[in-house]
FIKOLZA-1660 file (N, C-alpha, C; in steps of 0.1 Angstrom, whole numbers, plus 5000, padded with zeros to 4 digits):
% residues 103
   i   px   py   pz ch aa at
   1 3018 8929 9246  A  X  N
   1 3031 8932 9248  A  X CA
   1 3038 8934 9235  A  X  C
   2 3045 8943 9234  A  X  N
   2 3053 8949 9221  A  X CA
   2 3065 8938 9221  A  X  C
   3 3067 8938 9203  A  X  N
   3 3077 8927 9203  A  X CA
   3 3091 8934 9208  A  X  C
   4 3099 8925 9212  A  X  N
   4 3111 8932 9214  A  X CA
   4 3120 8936 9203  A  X  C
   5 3131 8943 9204  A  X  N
   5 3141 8947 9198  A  X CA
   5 3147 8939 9193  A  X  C
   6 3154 8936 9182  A  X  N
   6 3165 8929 9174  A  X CA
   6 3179 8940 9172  A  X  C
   7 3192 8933 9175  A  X  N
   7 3198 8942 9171  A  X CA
   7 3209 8936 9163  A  X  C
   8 3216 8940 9152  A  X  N
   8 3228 8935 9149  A  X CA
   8 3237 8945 9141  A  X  C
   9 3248 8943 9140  A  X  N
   9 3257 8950 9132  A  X CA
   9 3261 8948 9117  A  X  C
  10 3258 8957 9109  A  X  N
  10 3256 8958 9096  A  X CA
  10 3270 8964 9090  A  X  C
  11 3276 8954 9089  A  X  N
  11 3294 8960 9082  A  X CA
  11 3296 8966 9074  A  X  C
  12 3286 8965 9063  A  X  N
  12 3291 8972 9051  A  X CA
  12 3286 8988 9053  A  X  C
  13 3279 8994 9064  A  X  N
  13 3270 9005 9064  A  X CA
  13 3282 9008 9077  A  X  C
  14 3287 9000 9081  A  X  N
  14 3290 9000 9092  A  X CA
  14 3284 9010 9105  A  X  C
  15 3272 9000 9108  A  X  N
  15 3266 9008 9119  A  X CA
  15 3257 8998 9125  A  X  C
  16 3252 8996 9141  A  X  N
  16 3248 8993 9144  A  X CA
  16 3231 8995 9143  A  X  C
  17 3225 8985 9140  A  X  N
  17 3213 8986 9140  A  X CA
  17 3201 8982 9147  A  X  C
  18 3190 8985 9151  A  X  N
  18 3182 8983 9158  A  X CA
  18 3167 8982 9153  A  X  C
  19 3161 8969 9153  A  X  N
  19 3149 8965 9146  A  X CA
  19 3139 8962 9153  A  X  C
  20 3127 8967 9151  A  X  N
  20 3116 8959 9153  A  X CA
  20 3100 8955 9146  A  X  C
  21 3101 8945 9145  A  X  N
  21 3094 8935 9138  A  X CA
  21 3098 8936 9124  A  X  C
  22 3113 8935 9122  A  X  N
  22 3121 8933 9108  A  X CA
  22 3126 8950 9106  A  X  C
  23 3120 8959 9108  A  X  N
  23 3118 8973 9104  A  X CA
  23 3131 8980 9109  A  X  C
  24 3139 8987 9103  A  X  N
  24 3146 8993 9113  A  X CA
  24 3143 9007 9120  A  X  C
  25 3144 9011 9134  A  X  N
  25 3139 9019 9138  A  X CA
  25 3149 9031 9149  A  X  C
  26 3162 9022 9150  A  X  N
  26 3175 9032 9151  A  X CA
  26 3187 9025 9147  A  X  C
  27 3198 9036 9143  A  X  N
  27 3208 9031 9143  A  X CA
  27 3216 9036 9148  A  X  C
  28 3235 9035 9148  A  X  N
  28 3243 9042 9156  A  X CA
  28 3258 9039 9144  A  X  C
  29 3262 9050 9136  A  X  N
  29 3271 9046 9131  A  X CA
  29 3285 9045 9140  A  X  C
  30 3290 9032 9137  A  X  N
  30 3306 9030 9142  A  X CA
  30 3313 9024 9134  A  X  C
  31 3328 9031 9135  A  X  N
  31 3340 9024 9129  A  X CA
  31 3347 9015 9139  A  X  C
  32 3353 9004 9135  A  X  N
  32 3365 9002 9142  A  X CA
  32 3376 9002 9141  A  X  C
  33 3380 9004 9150  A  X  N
  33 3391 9012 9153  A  X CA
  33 3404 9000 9156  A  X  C
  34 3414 8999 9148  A  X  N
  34 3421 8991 9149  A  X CA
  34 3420 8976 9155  A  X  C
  35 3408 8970 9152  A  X  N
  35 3398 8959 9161  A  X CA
  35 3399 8965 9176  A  X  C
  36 3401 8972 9180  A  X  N
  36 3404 8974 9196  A  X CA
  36 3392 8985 9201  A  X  C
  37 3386 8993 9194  A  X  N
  37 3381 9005 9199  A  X CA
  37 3368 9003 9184  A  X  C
  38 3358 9006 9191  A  X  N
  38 3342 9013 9188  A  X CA
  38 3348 9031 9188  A  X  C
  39 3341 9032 9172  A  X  N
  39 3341 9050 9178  A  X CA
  39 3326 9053 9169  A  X  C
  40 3324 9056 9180  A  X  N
  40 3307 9059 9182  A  X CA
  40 3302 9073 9174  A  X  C
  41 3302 9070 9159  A  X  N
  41 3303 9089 9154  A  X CA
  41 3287 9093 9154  A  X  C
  42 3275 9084 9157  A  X  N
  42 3266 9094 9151  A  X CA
  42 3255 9081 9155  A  X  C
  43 3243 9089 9159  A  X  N
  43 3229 9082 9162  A  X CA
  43 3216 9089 9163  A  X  C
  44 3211 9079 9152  A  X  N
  44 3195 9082 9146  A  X CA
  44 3186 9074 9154  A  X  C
  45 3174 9082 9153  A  X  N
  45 3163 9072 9158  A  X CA
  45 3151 9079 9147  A  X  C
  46 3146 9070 9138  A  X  N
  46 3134 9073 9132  A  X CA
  46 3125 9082 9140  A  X  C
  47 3121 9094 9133  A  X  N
  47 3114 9103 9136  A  X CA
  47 3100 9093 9142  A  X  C
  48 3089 9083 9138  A  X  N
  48 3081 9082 9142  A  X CA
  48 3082 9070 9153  A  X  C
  49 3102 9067 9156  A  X  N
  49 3099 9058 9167  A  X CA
  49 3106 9068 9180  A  X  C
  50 3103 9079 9182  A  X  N
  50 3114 9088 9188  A  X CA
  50 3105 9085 9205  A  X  C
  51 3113 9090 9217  A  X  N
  51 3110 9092 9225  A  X CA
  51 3103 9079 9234  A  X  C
  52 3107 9066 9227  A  X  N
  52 3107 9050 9231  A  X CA
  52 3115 9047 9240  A  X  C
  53 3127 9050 9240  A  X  N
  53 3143 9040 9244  A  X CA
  53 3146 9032 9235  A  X  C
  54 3145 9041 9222  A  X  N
  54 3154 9025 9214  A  X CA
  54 3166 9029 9209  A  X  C
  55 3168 9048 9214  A  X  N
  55 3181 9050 9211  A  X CA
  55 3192 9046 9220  A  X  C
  56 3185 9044 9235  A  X  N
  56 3191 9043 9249  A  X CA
  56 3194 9023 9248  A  X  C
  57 3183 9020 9243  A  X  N
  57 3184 9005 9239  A  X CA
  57 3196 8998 9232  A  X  C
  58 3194 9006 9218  A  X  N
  58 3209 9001 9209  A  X CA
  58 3219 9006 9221  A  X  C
  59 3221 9020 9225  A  X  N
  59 3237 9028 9233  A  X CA
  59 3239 9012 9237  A  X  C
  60 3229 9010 9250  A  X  N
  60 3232 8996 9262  A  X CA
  60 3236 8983 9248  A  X  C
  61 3232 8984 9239  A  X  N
  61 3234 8970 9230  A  X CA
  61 3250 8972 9225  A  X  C
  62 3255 8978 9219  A  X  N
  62 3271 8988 9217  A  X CA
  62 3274 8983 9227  A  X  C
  63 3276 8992 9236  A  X  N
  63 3285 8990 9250  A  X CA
  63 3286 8973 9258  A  X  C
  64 3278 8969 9258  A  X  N
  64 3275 8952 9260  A  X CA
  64 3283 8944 9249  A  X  C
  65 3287 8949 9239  A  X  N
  65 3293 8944 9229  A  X CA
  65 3307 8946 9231  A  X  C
  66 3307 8959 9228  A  X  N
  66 3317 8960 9236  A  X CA
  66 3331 8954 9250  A  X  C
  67 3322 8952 9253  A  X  N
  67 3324 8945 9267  A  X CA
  67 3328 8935 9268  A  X  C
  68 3319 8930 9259  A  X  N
  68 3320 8913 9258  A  X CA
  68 3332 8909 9250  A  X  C
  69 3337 8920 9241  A  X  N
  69 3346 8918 9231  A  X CA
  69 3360 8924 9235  A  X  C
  70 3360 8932 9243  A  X  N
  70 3370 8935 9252  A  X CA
  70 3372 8947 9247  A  X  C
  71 3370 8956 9240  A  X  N
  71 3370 8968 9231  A  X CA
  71 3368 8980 9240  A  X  C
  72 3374 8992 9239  A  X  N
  72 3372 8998 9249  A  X CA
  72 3363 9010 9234  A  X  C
  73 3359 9024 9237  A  X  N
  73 3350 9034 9231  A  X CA
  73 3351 9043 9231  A  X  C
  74 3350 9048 9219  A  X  N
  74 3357 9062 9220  A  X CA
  74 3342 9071 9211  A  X  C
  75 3336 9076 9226  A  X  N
  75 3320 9082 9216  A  X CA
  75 3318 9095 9212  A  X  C
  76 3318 9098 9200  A  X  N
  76 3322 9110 9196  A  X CA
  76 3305 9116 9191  A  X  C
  77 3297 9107 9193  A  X  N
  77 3282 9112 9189  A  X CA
  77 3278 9122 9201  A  X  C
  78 3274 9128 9201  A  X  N
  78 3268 9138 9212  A  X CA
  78 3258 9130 9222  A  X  C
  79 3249 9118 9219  A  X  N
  79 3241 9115 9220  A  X CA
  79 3250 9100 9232  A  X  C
  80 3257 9088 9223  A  X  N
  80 3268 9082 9234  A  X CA
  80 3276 9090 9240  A  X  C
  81 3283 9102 9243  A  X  N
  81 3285 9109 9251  A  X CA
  81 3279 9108 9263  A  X  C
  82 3266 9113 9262  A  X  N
  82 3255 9121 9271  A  X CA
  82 3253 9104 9282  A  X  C
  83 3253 9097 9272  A  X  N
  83 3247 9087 9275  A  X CA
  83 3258 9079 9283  A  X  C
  84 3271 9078 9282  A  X  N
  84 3282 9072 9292  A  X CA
  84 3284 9082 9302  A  X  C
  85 3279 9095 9303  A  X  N
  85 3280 9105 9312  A  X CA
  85 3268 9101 9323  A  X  C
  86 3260 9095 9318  A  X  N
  86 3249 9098 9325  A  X CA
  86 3244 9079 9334  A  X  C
  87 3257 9074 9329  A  X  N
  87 3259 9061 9334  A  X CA
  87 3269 9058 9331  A  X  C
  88 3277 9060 9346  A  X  N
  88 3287 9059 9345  A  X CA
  88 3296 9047 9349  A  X  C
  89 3288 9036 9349  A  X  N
  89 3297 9024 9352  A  X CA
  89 3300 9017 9333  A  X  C
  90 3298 9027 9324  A  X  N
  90 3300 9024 9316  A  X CA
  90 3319 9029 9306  A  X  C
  91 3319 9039 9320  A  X  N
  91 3334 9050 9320  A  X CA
  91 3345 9041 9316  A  X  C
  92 3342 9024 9323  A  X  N
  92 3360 9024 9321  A  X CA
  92 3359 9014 9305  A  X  C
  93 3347 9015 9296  A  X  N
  93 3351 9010 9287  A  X CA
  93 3353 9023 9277  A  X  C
  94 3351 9036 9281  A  X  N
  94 3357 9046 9272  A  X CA
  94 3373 9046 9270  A  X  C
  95 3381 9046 9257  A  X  N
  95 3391 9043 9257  A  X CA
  95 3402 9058 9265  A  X  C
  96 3413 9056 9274  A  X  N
  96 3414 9063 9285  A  X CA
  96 3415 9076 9279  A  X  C
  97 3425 9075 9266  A  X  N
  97 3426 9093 9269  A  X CA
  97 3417 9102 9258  A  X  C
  98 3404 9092 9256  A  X  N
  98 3386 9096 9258  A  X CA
  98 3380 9101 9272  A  X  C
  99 3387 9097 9283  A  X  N
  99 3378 9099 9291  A  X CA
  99 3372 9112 9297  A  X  C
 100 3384 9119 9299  A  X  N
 100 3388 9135 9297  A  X CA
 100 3377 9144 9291  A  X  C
 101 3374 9137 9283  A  X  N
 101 3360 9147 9270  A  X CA
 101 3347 9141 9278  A  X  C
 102 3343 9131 9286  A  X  N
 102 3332 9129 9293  A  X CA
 102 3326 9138 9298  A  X  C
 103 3338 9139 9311  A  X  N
 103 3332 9152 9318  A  X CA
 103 3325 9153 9325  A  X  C
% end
C-alpha cells in the first residue's frame, strides 16, 4: 500500500503543498485574501507524479480547509476552476460574486 499524502501550508511560498514520503509532489499557489477568502492562482503537479490524483487530492485538501475555516474561494487557476465545476457541492464555498465565472 502506497504511503499516503501529507499536506500543509507553506506561508512564506505561500502555497499549499502536497507530500509524499517527505518529497513534495504538488502544490497549489494561494493568497489570502483579507483572512476571509483563498484565491486559488495556480497548480502544479510534478511531471513524474502526474496522472495520480494528487492534484485532485491537494484541490479536496484547500477546499476542506477552507471550510473548516469558514473562508469562502475565489479560484482563478484553470485547474480549481474545472475542479469546483466538476463538483459542485463545493459552489457555495466559492466567494459569491466568483460564482458567475464557474459556469
Amino acid at each position: 500500500m502506497p504511503a499516503p499524502l501529507a499536506f500543509r501550508y507553506d506561508e512564506s511560498r505561500h502555497r499549499f503543498v502536497a507530500e509524499l514520503d517527505g518529497a513534495e509532489v504538488a502544490f497549489s499557489e494561494v493568497d489570502v485574501i483579507m483572512a476571509k477568502s483563498f484565491l486559488i492562482k495556480h497548480t502544479e503537479v510534478a511531471s513524474a507524479h502526474e496522472g495520480r490524483g494528487y492534484g485532485t487530492a491537494l484541490m479536496r485538501h484547500i477546499l476542506g480547509e477552507a471550510r473548516e475555516q469558514g473562508r469562502t474561494v475565489i479560484p482563478i487557476c484553470p485547474f480549481a476552476k474545472e475542479y469546483v465545476r466538476r463538483h459542485p457541492e463545493y459552489l457555495e464555498l466559492v466567494r459569491p460574486d466568483f460564482r458567475s465565472a464557474i459556469g
